[in-house]
N, C-alpha and C positions, 0 to 999 in steps of 0.2 A: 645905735649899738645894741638898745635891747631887743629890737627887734630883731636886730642880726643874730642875738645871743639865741634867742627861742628859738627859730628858727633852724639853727644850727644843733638843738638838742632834740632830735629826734627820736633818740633813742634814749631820752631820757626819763623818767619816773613819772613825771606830768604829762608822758605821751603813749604809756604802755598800754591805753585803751583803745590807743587808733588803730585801724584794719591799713594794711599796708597792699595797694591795689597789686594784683596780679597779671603779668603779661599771658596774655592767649598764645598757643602754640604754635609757629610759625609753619602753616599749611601749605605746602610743594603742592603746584596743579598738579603733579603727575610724579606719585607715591609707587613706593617698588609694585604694589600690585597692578596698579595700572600699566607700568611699563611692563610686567611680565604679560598682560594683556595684548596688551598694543604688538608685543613681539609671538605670541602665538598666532595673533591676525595675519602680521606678516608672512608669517611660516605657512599658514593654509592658503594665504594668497598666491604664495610662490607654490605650493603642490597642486593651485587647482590650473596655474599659471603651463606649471610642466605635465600636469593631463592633459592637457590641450593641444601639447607640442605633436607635429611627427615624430615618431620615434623609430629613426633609422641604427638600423643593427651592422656596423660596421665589419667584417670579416675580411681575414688578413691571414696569409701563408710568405713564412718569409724564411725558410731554409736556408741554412748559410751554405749549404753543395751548388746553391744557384744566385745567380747575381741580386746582390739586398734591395729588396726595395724600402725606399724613406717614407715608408708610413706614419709615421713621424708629421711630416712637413703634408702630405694629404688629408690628412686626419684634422690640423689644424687650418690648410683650406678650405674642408667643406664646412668648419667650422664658422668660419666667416662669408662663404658664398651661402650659407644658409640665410642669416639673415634673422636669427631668433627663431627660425621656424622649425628648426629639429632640436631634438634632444639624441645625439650621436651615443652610442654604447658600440664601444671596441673590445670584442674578444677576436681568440687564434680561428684558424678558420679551421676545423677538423670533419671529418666524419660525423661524429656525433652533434657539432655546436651549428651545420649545415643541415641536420635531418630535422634539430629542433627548430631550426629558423622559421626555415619553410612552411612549417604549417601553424605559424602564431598567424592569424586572421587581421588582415591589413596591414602589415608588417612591411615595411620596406628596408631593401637589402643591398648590402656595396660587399663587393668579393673582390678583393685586392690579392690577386698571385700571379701564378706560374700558369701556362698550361704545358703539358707534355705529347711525346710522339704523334708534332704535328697537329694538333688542336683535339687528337683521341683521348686526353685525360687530365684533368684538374687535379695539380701537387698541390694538396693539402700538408697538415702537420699530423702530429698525435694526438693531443689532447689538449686542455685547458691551462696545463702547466708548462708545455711543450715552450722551448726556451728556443728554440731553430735549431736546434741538433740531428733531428731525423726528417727524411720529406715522406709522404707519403700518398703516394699517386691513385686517382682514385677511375679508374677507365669507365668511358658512356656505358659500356653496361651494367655498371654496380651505378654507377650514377641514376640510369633509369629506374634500375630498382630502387634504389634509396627513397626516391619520390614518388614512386607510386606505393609503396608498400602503407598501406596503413590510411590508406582514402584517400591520397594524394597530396595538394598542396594547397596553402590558402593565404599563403603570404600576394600580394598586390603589387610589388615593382622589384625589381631585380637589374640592378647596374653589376656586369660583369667586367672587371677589368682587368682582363686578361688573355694575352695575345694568341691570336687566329682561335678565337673560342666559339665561333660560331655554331661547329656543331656542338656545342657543352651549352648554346644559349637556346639551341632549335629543341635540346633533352628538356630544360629549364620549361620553356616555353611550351610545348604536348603536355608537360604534367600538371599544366594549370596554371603559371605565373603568366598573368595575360599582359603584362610590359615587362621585355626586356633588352637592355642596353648592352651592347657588345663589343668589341671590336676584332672583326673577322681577316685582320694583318697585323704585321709586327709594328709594333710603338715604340718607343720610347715612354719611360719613366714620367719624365715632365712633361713631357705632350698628353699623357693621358691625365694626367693631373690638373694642365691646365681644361683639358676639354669637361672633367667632373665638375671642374670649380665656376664654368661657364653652363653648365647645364644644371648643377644645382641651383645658380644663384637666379636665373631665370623662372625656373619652379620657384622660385622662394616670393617672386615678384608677378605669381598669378598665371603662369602661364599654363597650359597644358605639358602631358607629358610630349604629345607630338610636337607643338610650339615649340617648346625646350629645346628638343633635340634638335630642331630643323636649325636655332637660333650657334647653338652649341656647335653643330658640325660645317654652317654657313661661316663660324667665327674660324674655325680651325683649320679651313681649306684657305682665308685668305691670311693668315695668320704662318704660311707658310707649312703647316702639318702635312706629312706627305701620307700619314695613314690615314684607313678607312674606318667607320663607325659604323652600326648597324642597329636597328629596332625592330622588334616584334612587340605589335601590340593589336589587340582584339576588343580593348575595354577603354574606353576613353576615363584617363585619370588626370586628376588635377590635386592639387596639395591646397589644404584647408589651410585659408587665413590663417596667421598669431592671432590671439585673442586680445580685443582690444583692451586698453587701458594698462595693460600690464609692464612691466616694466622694461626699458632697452637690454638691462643688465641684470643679470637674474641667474646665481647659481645653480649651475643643470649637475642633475647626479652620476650624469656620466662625460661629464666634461672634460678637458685635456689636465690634469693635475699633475703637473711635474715636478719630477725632482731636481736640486740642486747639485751637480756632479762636477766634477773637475772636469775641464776642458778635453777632448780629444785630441793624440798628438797628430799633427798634420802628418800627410801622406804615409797612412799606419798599411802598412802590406803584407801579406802573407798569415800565418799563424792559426789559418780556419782548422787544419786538425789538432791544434792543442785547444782553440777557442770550444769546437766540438764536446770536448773531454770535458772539460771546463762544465758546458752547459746542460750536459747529461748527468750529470754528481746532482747540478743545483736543480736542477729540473727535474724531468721524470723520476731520478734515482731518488731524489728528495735526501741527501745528504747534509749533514751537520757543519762539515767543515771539509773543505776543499783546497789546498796548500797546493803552488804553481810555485815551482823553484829552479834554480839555473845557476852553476857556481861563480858564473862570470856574466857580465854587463850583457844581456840578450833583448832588453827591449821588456824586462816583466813589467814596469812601471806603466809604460804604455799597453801593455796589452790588456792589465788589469783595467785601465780608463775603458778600453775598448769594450772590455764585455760588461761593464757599468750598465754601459749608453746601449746595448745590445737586448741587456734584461728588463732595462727602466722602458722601452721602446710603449707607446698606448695598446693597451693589450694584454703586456705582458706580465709574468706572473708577481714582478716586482716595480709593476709601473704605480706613481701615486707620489705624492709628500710622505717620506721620511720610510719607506718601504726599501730603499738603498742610499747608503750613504756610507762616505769615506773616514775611518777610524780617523782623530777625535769625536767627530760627530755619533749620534745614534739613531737607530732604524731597530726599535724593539719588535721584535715577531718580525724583520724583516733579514735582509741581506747589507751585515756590515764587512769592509771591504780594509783590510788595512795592509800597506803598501810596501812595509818591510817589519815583519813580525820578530827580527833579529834584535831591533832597537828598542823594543820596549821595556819601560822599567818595571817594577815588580808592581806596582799602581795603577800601573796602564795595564798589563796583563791580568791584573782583578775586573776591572773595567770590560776589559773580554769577555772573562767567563761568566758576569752579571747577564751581558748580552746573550749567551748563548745556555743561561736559565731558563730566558721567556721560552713559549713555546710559539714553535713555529720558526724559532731563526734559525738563519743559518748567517756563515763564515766561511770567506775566502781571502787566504793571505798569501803573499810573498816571500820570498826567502833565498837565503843562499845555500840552504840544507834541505835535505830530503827529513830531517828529523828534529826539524824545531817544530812540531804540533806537539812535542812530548806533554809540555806546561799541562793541554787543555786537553789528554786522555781523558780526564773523568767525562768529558760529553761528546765521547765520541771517536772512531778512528779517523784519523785523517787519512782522506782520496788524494795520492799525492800526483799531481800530472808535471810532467817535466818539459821545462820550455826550452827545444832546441835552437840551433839557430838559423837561420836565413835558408833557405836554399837558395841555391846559384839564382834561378830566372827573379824569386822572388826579391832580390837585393840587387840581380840589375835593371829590375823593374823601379825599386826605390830610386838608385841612383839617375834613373831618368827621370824621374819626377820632381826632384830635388833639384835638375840643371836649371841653368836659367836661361838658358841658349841653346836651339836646337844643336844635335852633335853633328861633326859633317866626317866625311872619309879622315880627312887628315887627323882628325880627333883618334883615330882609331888603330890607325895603320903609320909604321914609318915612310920616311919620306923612301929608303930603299924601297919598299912596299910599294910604292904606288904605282910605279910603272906608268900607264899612259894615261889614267884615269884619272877624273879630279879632284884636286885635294879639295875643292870649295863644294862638292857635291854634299847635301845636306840629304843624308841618311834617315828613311821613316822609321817607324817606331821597331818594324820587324829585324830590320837591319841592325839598327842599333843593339839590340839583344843579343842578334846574331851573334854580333864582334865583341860585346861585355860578358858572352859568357865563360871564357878561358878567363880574364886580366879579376873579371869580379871577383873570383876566388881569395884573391889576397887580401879580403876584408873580414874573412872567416866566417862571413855570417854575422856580422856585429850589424845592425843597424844602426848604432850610434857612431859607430866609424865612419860609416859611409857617410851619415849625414856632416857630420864636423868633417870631413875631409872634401866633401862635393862645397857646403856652403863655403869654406877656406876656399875653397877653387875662385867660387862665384865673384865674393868679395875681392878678388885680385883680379876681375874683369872677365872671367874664364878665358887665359890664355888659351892658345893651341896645345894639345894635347900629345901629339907626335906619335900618339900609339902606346904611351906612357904611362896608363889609368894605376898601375900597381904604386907607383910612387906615390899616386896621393893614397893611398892605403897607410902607405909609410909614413908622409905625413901625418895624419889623423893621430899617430903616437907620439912626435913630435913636442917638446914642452912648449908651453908659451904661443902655441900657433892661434888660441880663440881670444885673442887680450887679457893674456895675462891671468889664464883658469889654470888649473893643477895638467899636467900631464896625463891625460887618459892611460886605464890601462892596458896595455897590449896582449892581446889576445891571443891564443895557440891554435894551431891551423884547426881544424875542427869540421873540414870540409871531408875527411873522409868515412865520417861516422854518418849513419842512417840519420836521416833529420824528418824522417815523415810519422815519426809519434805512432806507427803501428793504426793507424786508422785508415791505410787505404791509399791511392791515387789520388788527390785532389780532381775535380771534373774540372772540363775545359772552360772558363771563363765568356763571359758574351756583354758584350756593351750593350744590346736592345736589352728590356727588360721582361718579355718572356720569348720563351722559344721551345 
C-alpha cells in the first residue's frame, strides 16, 4: 500500500524536483508544404503533358436561318476518337477566328458548317460572341483573298465539313494547307460525324493522314454512306505520339465543360424568329436583360430551355460550368435564366439584382407582361421580345410528331369525302400538312394544346379520326382529360394576327445538313 501510496503522489512535494518526460511532436510524412509541392509537380506535369498534345482548333458555323448542326455531339466524338492525343479548343467560325487560324504554324483545323450557292461559299457567323443570329457568307473570292493576304498560310491539316466544298477545299488547299479533307456531296449530319470520329481515331492510333482517310472512307462506303469524301494532300503528315507516362485522364484546357440545364422539351418546333431576337440582345447587342413575354400559355417555358441549350452549345459565348444557369441557381458574370419573373418574392428579386451587379451578366426572363422588368430598371432597359404563337405549318408540323401512328386518308377526310379512294391509304409527311393545314387552326397556335390533345388521342389507341382533327382541339380544354390535372386554359383564336415577329420569311428548311 506504500508503495502504491508514493507512487500515486506524483505530484506531490517529495516529487517537485522530477523533470516530467516530454512527448516529440507527432511528424505527418507529408506536412502542408510537401503537399503543396507534390500538387505544383502535378500541375507542370499536366502543362508539359498538354504541350505535347495536338492541338486542333475546332471551328463551327451554326445559324439558326439553316438547318442546326449538333456540334455538341461532334465535339465530344472527336473527343474520344482522339484518344488523349489532341487537346480540342471550340470557337464560332467567323472571318476573323478563320484568318487567325490559318496561319498559327502547325495548327490543325475541323470547319464544321454550311456551304452556300452550290459549294461557291462558306456561311460563316459574325464574330466570337455571335450566338447564331446572323449567317454570313463568305464567296471563294474573299476566301482567296483572306488567305493569301499577308504571306499566306501555315496551319498543316484542314478537315472541311462541309457539303459540296470542294471547291472552298481546292481555295484551302493553293494557299498552302498541304492536307485537306472534304466532302465534295451532300452528307448528312451523322454520317459526316461518324466518318470524323473514324478518321480522327485512326490518326490517333499512328496512322498517316493518307492511311486515315483511306481507312475512314473504306469504313464509310461499306457502312452504308452514300456520300463522297475527298483529299488533298502534297505533304506526308502524321500525328505525334501522346507522350508517354502521362496520364489516361488528364484535364485539357479546352475540354467539353458543361453546363447543368433543364431538359429540352421534346419535339420543340418553330419559334426561330423570336429565338433570333432572343440571341441578338444576348449576343452581339450585349444587352443587360432580355424579358420574352406572351399573355397566354404559348410554350415561353420551353422556348426559354431552348435557347439555354442553343447559347451553352461548345463554342459558345456562354458555354462552361456555371456560365448559364436557371434562377434559383447562379451563373455570376454569366447568363441567369428565370422561367417566370411574375412569381418572385421580394428576396428572390434581390437575388436578381445581386446577379445583374457582377459585370458581365446578363438576364433573360419570362412573363405574362411586357412590363414586369420595372423592379430591375436601375440595371438597365429591358429588350422586350414578344412570343407569338404557332404558325399553321409550324403546329401541324408538331402535331405530326406527337402521333404515334402514321395518319391515313381517313384520318383526315370524311367518310362522304372519300369517294373511291382509300380510307386505309397512309398519307406521307407532305400530304399530311396538306390536309392539317385548314382543321390546325383550331389550336390557335398553342403548342400545349396540341400536345395534350394529340397524346389524349394516342393514349385512347389513336382511333380514326373521320376528318374530325378540330375536336380534339376541343378536347385539350376539356377538364379532367390528363388524369385528373386542372382544365387548361382556352385559348382565343389568334390565328389571325401576324405571327412572324417582324423578322422576315423563315428560309426553307432541309433535312441534309449542308446545301
Amino acid at each position: 500500500s506504500s508503495s502504491s501510496s508514493s507512487s500515486s503522489s506524483g505530484s506531490s512535494s517529495s516529487d517537485a524536483g522530477a523533470t516530467t518526460p516530454r512527448m516529440s511532436p507527432l511528424r505527418l510524412p507529408h506536412t502542408a508544404a510537401a503537399a503543396a509541392a507534390a500538387a505544383e509537380a502535378s500541375r507542370q506535369a499536366a502543362e508539359r503533358h498538354i504541350e505535347e498534345l495536338q492541338h486542333l482548333l475546332y471551328l463551327f458555323a451554326s445559324p439558326l436561318t439553316l438547318p442546326r448542326l449538333d456540334t455538341a455531339a461532334e465535339v465530344e466524338a472527336l473527343h474520344e476518337a482522339g484518344n488523349s492525343c489532341f487537346d480540342i479548343e471550340v470557337q464560332v467560325a467567323s472571318v476573323t477566328s478563320v484568318s487567325q487560324a490559318v496561319i498559327e504554324r502547325d495548327l490543325w483545323i475541323h470547319i464544321s458548317a454550311h456551304s452556300g450557292d452550290g459549294g461557291n461559299s462558306l456561311i460563316l457567323e459574325e464574330d466570337k460572341n455571335s450566338l447564331g443570329e446572323h449567317a454570313r457568307p463568305l464567296a471563294l473570292a474573299g476566301l482567296e483573298e483572306l488567305l493569301r493576304t499577308g504571306g499566306g498560310v501555315h496551319c498543316a491539316f484542314l478537315f472541311l465539313a462541309a457539303c459540296e466544298s470542294e471547291k472552298i477545299a481546292r481555295v484551302f488547299h493553293a494557299a498552302g494547307v498541304q492536307n485537306v479533307v472534304y466532302c465534295p456531296t451532300e452528307v448528312h449530319d451523322s454520317r459526316a460525324r461518324l466518318f470524323a470520329t473514324s478518321l480522327y481515331g485512326a490518326l490517333s492510333k499512328g496512322l498517316s493522314v493518307e492511311q486515315a482517310f483511306a481507312k475512314a472512307r473504306c469504313a464509310a462506303k461499306l457502312s452504308g454512306d452514300e456520300a463522297q469524301y475527298g483529299l488533298l494532300s502534297t505533304h506526308h503528315l502524321q500525328l505525334r505520339p501522346p507522350p508517354r507516362g502521362s496520364p489516361s485522364q488528364v484535364w485539357l484546357p479546352h475540354g467539353p465543360h458543361r453546363s447543368f440545364l433543364k431538359r429540352k422539351v421534346e419535339d420543340f418546333v418553330g419559334r426561330m424568329d423570336t429565338i433570333r431576337f432572343v440571341l441578338f440582345y444576348l449576343g452581339i447587342s450585349k444587352r443587360r436583360f432580355v424579358l420574352l413575354h406572351c399573355t397566354t400559355p404559348l410554350g415561353r417555358s420551353a422556348t426559354l430551355k431552348e435557347v439555354a441549350h442553343l447559347v451553352t452549345a461548345p463554342g459558345r459565348k456562354f458555354s462552361g460550368q456555371s456560365r448559364c444557369a436557371f434562377f434559383p441557381s447562379e451563373a455570376p458574370g454569366g447568363l441567369l435564366i428565370v422561367d417566370d419573373i411574375d412569381t418572385l418574392t421580394d428576396m428572390e428579386r434581390e437575388k436578381v439584382r445581386q446577379h445583374l451587379e457582377v459585370e458581365g451578366s446578363q438576364l433573360l426572363a419570362g412573363s405574362r407582361f411586357d412590363d414586369s422588368g420595372q423592379p430591375f430598371h436601375d440595371h438597365g432597359k429591358p429588350m422586350l421580345v414578344e412570343l407569338p404563337p404557332l404558325r399553321n405549318e409550324e403546329a401541324a408540323e408538331l402535331f405530326l410528331r406527337r402521333c404515334r401512328r402514321p395518319l391515313m386518308l381517313q384520318d383526315m377526310v370524311s367518310p362522304k369525302e372519300l369517294g373511291g379512294r382509300d380510307p386505309k391509304k397512309v398519307l406521307d409527311r407532305s400530304d399530311a400538312l396538306h390536309f392539317l393545314k385548314q382543321p390546325i387552326k383550331a389550336f390557335s397556335g398553342a403548342p400545349g394544346r396540341i400536345r395534350r390533345a394529340v397524346d389524349d388521342w394516342a393514349s385512347r389507341g389513336s382511333p380514326t379520326l373521320y376528318g374530325q382533327v378540330a375536336k380534339l382541339a376541343a378536347s385539350a380544354c376539356l377538364p379532367m382529360i390528363t388524369g385528373g390535372l386542372p382544365s387548361p386554359l382556352c385559348l382565343p383564336d389568334l390565328t389571325s394576327k401576324d405571327g412572324r415577329g417582324g423578322a422576315g420569311a423563315r428560309p426553307r428548311s432541309s433535312s441534309r445538313r449542308w446545301r
